[in-house]
Structures are given as C-alpha cells and as structure tokens.
mmCIF file of the N, C-alpha and C atoms, coordinates in Angstrom:
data_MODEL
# 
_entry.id   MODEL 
# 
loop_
_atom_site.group_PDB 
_atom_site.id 
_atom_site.type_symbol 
_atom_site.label_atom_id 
_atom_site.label_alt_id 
_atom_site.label_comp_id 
_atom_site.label_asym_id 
_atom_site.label_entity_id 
_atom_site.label_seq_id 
_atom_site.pdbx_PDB_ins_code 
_atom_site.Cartn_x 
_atom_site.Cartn_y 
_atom_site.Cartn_z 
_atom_site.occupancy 
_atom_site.B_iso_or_equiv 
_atom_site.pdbx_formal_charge 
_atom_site.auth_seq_id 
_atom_site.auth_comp_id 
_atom_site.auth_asym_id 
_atom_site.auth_atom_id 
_atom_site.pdbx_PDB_model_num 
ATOM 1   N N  . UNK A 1 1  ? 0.854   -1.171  0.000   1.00 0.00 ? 1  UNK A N  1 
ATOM 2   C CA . UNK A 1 1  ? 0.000   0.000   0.000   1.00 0.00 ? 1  UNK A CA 1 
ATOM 3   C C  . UNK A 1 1  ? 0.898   1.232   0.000   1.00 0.00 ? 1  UNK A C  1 
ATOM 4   N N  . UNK A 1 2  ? 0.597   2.248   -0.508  1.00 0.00 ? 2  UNK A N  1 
ATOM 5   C CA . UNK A 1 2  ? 1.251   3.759   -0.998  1.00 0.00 ? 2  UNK A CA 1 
ATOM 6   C C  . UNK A 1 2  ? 0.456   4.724   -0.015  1.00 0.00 ? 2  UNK A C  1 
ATOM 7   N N  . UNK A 1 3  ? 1.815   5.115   0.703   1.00 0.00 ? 3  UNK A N  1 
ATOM 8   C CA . UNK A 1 3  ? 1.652   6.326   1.022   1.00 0.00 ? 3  UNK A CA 1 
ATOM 9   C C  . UNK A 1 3  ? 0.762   7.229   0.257   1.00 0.00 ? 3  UNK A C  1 
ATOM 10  N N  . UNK A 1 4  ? 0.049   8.738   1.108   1.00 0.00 ? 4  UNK A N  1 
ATOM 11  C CA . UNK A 1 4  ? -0.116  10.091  0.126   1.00 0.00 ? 4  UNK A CA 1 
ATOM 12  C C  . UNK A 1 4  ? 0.292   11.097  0.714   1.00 0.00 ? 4  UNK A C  1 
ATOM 13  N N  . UNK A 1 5  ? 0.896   10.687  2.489   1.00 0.00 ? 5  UNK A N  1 
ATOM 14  C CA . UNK A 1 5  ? 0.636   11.704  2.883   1.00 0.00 ? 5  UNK A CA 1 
ATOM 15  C C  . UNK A 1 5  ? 0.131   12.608  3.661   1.00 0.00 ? 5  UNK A C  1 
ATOM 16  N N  . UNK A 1 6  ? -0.931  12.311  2.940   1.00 0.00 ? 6  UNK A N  1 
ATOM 17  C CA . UNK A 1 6  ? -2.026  13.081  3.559   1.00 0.00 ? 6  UNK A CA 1 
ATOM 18  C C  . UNK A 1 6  ? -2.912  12.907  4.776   1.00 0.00 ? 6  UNK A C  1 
ATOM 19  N N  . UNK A 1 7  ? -3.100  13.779  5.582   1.00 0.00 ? 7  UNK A N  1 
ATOM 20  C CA . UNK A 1 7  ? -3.879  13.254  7.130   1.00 0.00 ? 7  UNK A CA 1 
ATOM 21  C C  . UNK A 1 7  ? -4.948  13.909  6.924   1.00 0.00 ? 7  UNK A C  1 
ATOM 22  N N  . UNK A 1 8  ? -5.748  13.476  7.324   1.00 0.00 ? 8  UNK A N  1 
ATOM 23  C CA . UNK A 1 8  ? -7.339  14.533  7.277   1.00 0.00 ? 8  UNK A CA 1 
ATOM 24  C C  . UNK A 1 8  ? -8.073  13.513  9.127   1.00 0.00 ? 8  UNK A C  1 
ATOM 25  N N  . UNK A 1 9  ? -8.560  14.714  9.894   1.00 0.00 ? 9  UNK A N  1 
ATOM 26  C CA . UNK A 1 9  ? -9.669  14.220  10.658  1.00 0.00 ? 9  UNK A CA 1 
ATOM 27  C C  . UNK A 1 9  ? -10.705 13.996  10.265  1.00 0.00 ? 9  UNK A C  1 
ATOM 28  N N  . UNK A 1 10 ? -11.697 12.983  11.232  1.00 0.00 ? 10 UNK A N  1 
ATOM 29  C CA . UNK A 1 10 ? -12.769 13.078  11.241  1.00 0.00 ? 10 UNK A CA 1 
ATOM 30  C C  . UNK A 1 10 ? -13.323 13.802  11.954  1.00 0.00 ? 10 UNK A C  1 
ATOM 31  N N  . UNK A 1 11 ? -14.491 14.556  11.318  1.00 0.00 ? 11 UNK A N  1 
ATOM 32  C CA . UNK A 1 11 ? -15.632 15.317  11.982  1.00 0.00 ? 11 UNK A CA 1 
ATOM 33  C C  . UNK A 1 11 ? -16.429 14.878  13.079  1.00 0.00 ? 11 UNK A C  1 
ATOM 34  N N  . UNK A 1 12 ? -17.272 15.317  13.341  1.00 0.00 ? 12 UNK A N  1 
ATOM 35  C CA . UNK A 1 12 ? -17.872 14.718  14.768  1.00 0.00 ? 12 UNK A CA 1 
ATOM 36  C C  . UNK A 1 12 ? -19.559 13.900  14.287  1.00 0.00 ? 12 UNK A C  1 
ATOM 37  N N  . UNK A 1 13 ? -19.376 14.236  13.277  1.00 0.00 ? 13 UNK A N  1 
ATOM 38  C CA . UNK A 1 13 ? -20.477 12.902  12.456  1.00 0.00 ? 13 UNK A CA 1 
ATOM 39  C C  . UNK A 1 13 ? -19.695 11.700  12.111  1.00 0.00 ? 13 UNK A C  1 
ATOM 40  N N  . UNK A 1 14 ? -18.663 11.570  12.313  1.00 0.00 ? 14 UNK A N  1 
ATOM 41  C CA . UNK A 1 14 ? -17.763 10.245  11.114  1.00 0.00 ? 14 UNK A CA 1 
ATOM 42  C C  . UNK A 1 14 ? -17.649 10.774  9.441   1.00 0.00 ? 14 UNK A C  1 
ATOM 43  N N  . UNK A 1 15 ? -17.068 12.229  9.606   1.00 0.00 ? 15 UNK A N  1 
ATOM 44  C CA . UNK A 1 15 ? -16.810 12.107  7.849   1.00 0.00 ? 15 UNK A CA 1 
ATOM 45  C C  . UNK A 1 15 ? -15.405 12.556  7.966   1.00 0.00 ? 15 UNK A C  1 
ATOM 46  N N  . UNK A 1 16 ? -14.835 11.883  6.401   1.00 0.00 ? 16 UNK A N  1 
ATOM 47  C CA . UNK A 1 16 ? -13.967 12.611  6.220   1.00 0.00 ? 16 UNK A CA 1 
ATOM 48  C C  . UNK A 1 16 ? -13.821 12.997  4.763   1.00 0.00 ? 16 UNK A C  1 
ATOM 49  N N  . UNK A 1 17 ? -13.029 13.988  4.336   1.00 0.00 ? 17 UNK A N  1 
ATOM 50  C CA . UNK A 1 17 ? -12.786 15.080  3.173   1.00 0.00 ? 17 UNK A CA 1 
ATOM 51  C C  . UNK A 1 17 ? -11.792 14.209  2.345   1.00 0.00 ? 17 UNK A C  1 
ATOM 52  N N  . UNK A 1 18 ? -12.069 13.881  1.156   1.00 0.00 ? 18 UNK A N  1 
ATOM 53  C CA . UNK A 1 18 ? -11.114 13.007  -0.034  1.00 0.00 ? 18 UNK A CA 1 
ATOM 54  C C  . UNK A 1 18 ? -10.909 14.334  -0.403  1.00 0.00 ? 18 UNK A C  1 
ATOM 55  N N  . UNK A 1 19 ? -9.193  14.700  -0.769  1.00 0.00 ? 19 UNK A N  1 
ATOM 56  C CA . UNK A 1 19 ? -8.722  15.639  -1.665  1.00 0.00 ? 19 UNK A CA 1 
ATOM 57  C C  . UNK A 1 19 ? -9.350  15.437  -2.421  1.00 0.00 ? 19 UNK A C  1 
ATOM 58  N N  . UNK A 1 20 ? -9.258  16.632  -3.687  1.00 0.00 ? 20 UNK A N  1 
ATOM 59  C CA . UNK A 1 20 ? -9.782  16.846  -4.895  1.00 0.00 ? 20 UNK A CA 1 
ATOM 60  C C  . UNK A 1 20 ? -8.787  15.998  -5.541  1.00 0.00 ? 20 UNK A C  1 
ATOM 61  N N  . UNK A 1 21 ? -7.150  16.328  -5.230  1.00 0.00 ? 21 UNK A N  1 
ATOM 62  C CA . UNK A 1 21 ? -6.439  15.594  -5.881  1.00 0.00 ? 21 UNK A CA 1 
ATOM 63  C C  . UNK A 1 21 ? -6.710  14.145  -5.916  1.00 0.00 ? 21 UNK A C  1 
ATOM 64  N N  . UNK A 1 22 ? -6.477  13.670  -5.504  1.00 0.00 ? 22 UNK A N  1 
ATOM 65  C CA . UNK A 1 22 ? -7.271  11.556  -4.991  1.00 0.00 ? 22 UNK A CA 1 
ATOM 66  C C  . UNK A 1 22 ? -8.761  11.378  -5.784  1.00 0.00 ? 22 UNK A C  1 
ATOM 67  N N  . UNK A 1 23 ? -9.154  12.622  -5.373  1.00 0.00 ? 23 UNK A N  1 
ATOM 68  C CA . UNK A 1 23 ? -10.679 12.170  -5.976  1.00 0.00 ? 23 UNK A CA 1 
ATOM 69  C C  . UNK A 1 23 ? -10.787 12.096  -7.529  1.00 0.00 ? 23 UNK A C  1 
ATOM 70  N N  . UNK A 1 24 ? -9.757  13.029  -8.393  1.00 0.00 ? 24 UNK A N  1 
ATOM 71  C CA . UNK A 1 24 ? -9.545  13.272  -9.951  1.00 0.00 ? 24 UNK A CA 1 
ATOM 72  C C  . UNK A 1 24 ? -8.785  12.402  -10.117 1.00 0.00 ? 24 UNK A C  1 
ATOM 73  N N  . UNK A 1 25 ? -7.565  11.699  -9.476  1.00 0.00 ? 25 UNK A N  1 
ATOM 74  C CA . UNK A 1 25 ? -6.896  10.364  -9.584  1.00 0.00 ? 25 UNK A CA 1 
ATOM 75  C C  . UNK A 1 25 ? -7.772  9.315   -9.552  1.00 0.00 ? 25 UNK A C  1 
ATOM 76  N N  . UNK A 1 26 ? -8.996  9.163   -9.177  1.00 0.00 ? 26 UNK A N  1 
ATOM 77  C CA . UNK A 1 26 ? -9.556  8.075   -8.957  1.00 0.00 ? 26 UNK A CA 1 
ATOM 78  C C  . UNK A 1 26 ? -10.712 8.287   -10.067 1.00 0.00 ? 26 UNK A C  1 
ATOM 79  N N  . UNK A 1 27 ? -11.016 9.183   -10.285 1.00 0.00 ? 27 UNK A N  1 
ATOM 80  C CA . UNK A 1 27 ? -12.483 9.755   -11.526 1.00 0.00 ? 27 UNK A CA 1 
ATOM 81  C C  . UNK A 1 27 ? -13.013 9.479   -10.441 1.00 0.00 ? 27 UNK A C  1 
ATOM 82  N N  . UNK A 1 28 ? -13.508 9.498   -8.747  1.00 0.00 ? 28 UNK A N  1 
ATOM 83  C CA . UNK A 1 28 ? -14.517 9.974   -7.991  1.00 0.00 ? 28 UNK A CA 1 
ATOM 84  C C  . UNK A 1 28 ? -15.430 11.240  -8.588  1.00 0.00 ? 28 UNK A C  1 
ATOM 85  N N  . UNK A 1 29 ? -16.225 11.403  -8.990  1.00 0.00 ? 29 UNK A N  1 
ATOM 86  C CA . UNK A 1 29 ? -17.484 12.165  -8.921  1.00 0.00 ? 29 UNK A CA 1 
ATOM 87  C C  . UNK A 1 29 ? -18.178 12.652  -7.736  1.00 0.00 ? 29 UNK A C  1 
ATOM 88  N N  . UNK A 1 30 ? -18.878 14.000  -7.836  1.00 0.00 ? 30 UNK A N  1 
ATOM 89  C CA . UNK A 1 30 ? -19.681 14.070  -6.583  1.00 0.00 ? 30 UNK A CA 1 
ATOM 90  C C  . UNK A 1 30 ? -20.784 12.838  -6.664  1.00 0.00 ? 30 UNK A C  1 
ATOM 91  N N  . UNK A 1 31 ? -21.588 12.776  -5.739  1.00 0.00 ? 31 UNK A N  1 
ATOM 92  C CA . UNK A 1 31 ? -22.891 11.335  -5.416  1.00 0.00 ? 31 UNK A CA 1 
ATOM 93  C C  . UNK A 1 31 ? -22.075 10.022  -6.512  1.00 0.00 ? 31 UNK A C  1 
ATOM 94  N N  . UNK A 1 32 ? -20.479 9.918   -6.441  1.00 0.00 ? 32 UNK A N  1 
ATOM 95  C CA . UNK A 1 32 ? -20.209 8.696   -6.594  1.00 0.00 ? 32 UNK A CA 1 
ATOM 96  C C  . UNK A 1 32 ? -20.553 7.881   -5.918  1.00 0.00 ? 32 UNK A C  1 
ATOM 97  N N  . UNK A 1 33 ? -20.820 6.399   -5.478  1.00 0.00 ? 33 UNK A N  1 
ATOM 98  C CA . UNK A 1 33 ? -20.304 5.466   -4.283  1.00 0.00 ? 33 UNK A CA 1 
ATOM 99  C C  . UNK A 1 33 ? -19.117 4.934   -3.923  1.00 0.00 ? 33 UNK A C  1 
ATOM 100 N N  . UNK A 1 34 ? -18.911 4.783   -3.015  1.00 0.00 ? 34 UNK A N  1 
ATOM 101 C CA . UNK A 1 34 ? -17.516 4.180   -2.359  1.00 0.00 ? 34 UNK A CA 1 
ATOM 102 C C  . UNK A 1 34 ? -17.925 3.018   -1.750  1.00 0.00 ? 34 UNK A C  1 
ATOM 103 N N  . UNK A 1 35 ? -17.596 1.858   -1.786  1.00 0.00 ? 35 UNK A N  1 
ATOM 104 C CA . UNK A 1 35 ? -17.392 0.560   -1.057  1.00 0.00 ? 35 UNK A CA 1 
ATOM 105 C C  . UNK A 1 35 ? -15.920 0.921   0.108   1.00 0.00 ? 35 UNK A C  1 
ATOM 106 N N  . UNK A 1 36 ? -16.467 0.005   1.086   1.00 0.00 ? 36 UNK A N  1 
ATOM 107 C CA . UNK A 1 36 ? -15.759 0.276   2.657   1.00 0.00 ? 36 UNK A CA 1 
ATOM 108 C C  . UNK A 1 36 ? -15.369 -1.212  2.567   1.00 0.00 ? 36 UNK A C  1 
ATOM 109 N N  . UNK A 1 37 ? -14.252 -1.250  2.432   1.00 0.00 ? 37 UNK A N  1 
ATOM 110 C CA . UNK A 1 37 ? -13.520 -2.659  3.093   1.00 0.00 ? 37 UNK A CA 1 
ATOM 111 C C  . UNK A 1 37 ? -12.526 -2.613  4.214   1.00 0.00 ? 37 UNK A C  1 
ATOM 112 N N  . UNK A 1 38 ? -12.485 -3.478  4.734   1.00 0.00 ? 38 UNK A N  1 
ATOM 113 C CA . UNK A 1 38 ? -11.344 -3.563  5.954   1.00 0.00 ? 38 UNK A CA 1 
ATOM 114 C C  . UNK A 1 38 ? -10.917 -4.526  6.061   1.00 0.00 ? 38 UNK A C  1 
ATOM 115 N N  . UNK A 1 39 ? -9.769  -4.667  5.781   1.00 0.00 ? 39 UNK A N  1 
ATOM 116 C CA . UNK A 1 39 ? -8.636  -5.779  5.638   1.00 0.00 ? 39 UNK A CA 1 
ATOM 117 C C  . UNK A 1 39 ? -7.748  -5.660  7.365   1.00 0.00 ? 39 UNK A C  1 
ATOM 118 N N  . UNK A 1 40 ? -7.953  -7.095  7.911   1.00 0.00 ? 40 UNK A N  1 
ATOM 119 C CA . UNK A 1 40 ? -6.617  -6.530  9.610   1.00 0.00 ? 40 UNK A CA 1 
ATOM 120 C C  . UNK A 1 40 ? -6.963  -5.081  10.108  1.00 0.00 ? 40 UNK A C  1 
ATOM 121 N N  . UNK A 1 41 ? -6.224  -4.468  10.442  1.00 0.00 ? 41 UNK A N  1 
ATOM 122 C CA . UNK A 1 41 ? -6.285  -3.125  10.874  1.00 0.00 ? 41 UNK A CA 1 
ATOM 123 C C  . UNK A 1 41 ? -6.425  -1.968  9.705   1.00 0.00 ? 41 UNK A C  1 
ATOM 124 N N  . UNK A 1 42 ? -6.890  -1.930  8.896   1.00 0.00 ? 42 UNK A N  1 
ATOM 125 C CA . UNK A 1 42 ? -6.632  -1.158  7.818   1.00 0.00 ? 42 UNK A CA 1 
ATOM 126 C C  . UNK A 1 42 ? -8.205  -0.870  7.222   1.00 0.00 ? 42 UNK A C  1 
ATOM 127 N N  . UNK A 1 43 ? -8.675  -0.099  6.920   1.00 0.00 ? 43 UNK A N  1 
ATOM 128 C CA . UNK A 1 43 ? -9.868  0.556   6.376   1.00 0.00 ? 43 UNK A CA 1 
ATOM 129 C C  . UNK A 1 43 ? -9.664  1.220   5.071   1.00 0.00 ? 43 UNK A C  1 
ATOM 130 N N  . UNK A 1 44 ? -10.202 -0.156  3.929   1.00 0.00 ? 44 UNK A N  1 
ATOM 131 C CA . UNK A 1 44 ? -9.985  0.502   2.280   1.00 0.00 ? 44 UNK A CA 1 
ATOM 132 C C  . UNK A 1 44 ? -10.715 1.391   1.890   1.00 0.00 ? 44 UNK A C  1 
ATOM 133 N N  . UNK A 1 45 ? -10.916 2.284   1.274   1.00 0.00 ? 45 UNK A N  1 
ATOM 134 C CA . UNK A 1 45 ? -12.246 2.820   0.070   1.00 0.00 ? 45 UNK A CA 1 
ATOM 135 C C  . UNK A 1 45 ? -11.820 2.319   -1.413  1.00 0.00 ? 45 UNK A C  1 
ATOM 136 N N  . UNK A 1 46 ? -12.973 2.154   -2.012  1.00 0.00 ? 46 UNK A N  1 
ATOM 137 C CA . UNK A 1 46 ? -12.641 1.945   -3.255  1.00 0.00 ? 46 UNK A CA 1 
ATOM 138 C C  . UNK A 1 46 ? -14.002 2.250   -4.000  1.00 0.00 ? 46 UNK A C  1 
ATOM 139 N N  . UNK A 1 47 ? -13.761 2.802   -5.174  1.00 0.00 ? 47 UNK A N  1 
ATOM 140 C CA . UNK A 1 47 ? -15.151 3.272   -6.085  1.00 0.00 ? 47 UNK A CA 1 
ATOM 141 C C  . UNK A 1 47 ? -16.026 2.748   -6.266  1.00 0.00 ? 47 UNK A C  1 
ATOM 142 N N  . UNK A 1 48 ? -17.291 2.588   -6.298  1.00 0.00 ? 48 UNK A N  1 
ATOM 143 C CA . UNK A 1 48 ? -17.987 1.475   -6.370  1.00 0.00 ? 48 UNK A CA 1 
ATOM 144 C C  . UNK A 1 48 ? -18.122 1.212   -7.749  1.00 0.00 ? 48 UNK A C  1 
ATOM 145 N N  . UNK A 1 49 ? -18.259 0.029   -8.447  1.00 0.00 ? 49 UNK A N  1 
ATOM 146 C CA . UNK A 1 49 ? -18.998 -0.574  -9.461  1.00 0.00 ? 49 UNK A CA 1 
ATOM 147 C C  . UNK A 1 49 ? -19.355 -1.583  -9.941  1.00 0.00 ? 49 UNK A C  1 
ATOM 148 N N  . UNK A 1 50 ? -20.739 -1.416  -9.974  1.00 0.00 ? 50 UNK A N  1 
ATOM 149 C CA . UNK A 1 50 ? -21.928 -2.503  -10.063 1.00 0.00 ? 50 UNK A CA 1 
ATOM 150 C C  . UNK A 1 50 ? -20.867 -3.964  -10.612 1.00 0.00 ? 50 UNK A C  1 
ATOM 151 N N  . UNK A 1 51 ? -21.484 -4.950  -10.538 1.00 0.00 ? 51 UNK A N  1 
ATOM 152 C CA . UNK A 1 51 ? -20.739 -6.317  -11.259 1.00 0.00 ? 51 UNK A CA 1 
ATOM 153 C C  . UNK A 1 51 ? -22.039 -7.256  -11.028 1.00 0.00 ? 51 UNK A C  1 
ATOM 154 N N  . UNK A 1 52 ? -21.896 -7.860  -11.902 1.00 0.00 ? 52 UNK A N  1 
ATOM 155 C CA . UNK A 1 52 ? -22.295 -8.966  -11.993 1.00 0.00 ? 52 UNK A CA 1 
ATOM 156 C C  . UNK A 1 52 ? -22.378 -10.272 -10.694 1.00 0.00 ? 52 UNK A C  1 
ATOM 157 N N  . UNK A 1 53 ? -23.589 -10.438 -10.159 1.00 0.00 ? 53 UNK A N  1 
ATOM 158 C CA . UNK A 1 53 ? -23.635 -11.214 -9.186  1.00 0.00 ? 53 UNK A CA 1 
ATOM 159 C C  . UNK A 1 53 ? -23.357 -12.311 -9.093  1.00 0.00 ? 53 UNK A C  1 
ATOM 160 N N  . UNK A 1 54 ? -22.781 -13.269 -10.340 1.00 0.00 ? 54 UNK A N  1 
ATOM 161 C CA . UNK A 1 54 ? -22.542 -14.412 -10.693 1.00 0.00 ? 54 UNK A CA 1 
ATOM 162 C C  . UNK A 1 54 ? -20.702 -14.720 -10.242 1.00 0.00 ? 54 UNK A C  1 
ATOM 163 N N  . UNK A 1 55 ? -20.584 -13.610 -11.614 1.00 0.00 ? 55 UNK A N  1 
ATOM 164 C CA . UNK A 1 55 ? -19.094 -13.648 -11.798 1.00 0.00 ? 55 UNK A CA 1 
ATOM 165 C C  . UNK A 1 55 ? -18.235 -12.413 -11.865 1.00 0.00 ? 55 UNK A C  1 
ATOM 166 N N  . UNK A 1 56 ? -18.860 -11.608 -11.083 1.00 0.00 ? 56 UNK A N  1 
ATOM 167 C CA . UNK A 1 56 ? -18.087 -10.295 -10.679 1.00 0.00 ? 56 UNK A CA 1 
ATOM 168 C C  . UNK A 1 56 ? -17.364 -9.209  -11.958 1.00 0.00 ? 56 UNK A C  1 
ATOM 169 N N  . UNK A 1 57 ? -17.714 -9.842  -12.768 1.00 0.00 ? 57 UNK A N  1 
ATOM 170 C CA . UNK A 1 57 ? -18.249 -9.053  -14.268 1.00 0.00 ? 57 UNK A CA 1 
ATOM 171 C C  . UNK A 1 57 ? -18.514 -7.585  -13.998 1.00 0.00 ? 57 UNK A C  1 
ATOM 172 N N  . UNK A 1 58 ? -18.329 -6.290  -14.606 1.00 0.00 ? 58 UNK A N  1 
ATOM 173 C CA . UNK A 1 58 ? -18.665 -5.427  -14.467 1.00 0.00 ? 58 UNK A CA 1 
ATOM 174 C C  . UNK A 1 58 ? -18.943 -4.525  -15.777 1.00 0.00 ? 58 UNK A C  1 
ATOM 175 N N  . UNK A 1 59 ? -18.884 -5.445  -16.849 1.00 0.00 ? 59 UNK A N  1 
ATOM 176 C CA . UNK A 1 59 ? -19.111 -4.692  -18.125 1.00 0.00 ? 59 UNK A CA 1 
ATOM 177 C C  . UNK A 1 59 ? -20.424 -5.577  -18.847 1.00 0.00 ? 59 UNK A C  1 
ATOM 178 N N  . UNK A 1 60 ? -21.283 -4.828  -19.255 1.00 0.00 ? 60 UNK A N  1 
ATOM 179 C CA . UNK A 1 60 ? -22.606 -5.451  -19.903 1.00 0.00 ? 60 UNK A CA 1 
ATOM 180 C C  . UNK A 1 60 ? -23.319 -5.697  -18.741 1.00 0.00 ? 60 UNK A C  1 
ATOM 181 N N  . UNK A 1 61 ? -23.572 -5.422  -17.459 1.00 0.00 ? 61 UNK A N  1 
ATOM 182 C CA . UNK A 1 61 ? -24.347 -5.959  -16.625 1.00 0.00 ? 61 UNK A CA 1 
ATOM 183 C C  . UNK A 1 61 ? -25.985 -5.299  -16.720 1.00 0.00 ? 61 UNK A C  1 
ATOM 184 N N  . UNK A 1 62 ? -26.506 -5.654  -16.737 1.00 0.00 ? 62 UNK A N  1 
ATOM 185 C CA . UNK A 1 62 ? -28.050 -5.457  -16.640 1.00 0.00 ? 62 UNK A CA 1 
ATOM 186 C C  . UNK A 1 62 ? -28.986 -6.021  -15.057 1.00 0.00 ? 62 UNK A C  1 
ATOM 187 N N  . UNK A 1 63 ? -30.040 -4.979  -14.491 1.00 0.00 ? 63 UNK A N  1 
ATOM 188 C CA . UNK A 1 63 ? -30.536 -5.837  -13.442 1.00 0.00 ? 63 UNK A CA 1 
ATOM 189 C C  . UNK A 1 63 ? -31.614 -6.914  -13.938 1.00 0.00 ? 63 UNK A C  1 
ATOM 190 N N  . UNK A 1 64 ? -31.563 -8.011  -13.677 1.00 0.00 ? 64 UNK A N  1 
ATOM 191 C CA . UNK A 1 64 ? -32.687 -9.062  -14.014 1.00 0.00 ? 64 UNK A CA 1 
ATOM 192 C C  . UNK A 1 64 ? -33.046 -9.284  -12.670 1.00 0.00 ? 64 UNK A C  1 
ATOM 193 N N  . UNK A 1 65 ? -34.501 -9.172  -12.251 1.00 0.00 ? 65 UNK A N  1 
ATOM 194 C CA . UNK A 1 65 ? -35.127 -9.359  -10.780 1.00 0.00 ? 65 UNK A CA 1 
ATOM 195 C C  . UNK A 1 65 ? -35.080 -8.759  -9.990  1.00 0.00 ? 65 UNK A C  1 
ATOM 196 N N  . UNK A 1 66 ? -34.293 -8.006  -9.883  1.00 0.00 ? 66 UNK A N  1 
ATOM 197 C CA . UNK A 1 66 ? -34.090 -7.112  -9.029  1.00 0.00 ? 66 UNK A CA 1 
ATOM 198 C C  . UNK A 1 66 ? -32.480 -7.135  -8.486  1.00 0.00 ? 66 UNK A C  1 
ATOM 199 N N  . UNK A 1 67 ? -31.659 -7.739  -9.500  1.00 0.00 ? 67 UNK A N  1 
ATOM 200 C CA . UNK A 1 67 ? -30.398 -8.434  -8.572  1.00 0.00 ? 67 UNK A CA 1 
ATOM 201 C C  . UNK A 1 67 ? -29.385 -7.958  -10.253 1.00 0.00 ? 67 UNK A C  1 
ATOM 202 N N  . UNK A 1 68 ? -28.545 -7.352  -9.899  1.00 0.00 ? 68 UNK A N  1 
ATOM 203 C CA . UNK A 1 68 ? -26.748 -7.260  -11.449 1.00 0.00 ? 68 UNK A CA 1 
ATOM 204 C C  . UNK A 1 68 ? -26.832 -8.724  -12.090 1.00 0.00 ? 68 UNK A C  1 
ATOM 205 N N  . UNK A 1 69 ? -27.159 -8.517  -13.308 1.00 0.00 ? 69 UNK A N  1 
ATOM 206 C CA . UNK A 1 69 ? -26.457 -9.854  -13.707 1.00 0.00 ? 69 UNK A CA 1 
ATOM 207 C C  . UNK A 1 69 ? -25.633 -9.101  -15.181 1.00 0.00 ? 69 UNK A C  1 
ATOM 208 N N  . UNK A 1 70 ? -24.552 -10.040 -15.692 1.00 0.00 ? 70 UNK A N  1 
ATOM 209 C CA . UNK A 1 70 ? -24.171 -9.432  -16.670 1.00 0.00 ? 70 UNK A CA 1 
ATOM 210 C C  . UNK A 1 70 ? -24.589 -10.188 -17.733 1.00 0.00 ? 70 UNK A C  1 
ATOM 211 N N  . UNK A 1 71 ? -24.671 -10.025 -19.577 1.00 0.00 ? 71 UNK A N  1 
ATOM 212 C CA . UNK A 1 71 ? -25.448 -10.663 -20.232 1.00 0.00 ? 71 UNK A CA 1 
ATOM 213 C C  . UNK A 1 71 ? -25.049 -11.900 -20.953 1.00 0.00 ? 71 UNK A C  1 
ATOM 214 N N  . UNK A 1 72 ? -23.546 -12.337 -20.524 1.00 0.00 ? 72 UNK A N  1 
ATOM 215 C CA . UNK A 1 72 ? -23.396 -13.822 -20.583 1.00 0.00 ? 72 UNK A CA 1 
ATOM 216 C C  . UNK A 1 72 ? -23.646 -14.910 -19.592 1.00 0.00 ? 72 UNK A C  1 
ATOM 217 N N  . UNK A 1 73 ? -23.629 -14.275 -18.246 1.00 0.00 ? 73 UNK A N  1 
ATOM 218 C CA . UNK A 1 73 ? -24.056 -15.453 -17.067 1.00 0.00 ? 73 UNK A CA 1 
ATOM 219 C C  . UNK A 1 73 ? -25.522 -15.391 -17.457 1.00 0.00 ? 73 UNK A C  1 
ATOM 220 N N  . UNK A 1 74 ? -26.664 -14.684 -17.930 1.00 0.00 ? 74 UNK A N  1 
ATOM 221 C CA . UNK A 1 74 ? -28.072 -14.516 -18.093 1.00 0.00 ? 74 UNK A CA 1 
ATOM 222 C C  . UNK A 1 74 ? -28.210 -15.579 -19.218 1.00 0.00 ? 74 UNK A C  1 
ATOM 223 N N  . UNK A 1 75 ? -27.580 -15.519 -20.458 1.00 0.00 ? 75 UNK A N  1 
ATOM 224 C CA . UNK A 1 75 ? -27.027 -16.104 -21.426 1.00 0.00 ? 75 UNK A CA 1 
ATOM 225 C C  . UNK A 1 75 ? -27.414 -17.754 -20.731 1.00 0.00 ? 75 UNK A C  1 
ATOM 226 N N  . UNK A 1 76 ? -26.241 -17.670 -19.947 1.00 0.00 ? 76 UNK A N  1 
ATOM 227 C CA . UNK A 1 76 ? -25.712 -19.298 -19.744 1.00 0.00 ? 76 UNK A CA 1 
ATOM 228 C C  . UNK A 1 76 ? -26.910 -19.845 -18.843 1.00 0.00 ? 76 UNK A C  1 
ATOM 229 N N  . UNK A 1 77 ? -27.726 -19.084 -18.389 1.00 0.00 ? 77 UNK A N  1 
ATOM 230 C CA . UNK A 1 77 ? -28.521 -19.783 -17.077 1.00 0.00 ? 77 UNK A CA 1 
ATOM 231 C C  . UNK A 1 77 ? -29.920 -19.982 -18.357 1.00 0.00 ? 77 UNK A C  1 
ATOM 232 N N  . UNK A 1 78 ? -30.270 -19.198 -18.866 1.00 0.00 ? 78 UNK A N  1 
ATOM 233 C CA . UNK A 1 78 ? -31.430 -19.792 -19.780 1.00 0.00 ? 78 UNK A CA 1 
ATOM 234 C C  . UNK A 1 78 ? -30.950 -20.734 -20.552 1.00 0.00 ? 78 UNK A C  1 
ATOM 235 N N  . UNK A 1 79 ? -29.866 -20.984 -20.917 1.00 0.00 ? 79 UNK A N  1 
ATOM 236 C CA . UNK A 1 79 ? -29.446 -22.058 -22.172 1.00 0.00 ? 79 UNK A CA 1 
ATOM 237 C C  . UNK A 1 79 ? -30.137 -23.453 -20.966 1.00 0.00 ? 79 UNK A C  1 
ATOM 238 N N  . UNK A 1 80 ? -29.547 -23.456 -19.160 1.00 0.00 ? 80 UNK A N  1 
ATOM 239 C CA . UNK A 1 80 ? -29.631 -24.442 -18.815 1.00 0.00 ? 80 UNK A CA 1 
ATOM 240 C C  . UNK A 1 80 ? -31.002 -24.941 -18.262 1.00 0.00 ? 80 UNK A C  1 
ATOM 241 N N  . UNK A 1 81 ? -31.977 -23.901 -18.225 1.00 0.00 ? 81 UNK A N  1 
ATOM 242 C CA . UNK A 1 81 ? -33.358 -24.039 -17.986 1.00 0.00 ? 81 UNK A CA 1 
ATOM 243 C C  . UNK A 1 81 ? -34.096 -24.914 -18.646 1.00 0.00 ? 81 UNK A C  1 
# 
C-alpha cells in the first residue's frame, strides 16, 4: 500500500474530506459510491462498481429481478433451464 501523505480528521459525524487531488486520480465524482472494506487493521475505500452477481463481471451488466447480472451469465442460465 502507498503512502499520500495526507492526514485529514474526522468530523464529529464520522466524515472525512477526499482531496480533490485523490478524488480526480480516482475519476470519484460528486454522489459517486464508495465501497468500505477492511482488511486486519486497515480501512480501504474503493469506487464502487456494479458487477455482476454471478461472476463479478462489471461490463454489460443489466438488473434481471431485481439483482446485477451481466449478459453472458443470463445467457448461460437460460441455455440451462
């Protein structure tokens, strides 16, 4: 993991401020999402994006049911119906 640097507090709600710089390194958007992981002692962010509930696919995904699927696992599950 890479250094930045950078220290920022948290506020007295639990927030904290992503540089602009980090945030244009990352293509963060304002009302992006962020996924929260925590690995041992360590607390990740990472951008969110949708995938495929099958196979973690994240290109062509469509919702079927209410749930990500992408359009070859959709593909493969009607072939086996």
């Amino acid at each position: 993991m890479k250094s930045t640097g950078i220290v920022r507090r948290i506020d007295e709600l639990g927030r904290i401020v992503l540089p602009i710089e980090l945030r244009n390194k990352m293509d963060i958007k304002n009302k992006d999402s962020i996924e929260i992981f925590v690995e041992e002692d360590k607390i990740i962010l990472k951008k969110y994006v949708p995938a495929c509930l099958f196979c973690g696919n994240a290109d062509d995904v469509i919702m079927y049911k209410g749930k990500l699927v992408c359009k070859q696992c959709l593909q493969d599950m009607t072939r086996q119906a």
